[in-house]
C-alpha positions in Angstrom: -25.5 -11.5 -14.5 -26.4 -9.4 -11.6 -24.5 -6.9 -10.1 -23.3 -7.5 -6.3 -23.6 -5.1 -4.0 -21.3 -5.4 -1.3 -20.3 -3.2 1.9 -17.2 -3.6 1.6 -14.0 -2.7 -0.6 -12.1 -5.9 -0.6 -14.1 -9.2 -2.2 -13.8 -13.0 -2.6 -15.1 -14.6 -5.3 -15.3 -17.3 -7.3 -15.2 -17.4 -11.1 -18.6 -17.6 -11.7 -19.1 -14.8 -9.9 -16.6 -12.4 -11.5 -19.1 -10.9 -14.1 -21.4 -9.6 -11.1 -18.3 -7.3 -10.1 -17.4 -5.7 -13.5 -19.6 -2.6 -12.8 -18.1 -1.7 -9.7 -14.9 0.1 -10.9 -12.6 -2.4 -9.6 -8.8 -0.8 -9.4 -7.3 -4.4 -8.1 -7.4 -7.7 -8.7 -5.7 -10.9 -6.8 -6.7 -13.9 -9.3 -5.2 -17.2 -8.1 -6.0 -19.9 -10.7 -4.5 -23.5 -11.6 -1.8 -23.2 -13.4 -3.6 -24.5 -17.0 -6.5 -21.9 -16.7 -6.9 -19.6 -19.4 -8.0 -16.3 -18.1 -11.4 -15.7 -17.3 -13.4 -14.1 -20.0 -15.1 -11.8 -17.6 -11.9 -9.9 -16.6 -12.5 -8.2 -20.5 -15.8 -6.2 -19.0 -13.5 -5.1 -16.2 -11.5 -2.0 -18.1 -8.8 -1.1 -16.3 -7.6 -2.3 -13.6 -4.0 -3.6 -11.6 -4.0 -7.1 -11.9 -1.5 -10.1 -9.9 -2.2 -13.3 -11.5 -0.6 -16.3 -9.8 -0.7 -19.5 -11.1 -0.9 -22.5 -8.7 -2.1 -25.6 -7.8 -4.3 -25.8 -4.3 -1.8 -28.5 -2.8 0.2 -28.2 0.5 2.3 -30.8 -0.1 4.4 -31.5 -2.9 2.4 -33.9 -5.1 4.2 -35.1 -9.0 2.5 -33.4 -11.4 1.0 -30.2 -9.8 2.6 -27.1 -8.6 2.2 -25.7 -5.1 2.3 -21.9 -4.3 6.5 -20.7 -4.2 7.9 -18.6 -1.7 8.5 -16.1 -4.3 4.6 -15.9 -5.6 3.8 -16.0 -2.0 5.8 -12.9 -1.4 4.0 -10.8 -3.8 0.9 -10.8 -1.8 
């Protein structure tokens, strides 16, 4: 994959987009993923790096069967 340039120090992407990133020297990472994704291969090219891995459905509402973002996981941002 690619690497992406950007002009910026803070980006959003998706996780077919994480490989492009590896070769910037990333310090931080946010990852928000559903709750049953394994973690993304690509973070392994990353070397080190501060990571906050939240695990959550993309719901607003409670709905049986999924779990929406907590107060507490919300916090940590």
């Amino acid at each position: 994959m690619p690497i992406i340039e950007t002009p910026f120090m803070i980006t959003v992407c998706g996780l077919e987009e994480l490989a492009g990133h590896a070769d910037r020297k990333v310090s931080h990472v946010l990852s928000i993923l559903d709750p049953d994704q394994p973690e993304p291969e690509a973070f392994g090219a990353y070397g080190e790096h501060a990571r906050l891995e939240l695990k959550f459905h993309d719901i607003i509402e409670e709905t049986p069967g999924f779990r929406p973002p907590s107060r507490t996981m919300l916090a940590k941002f």
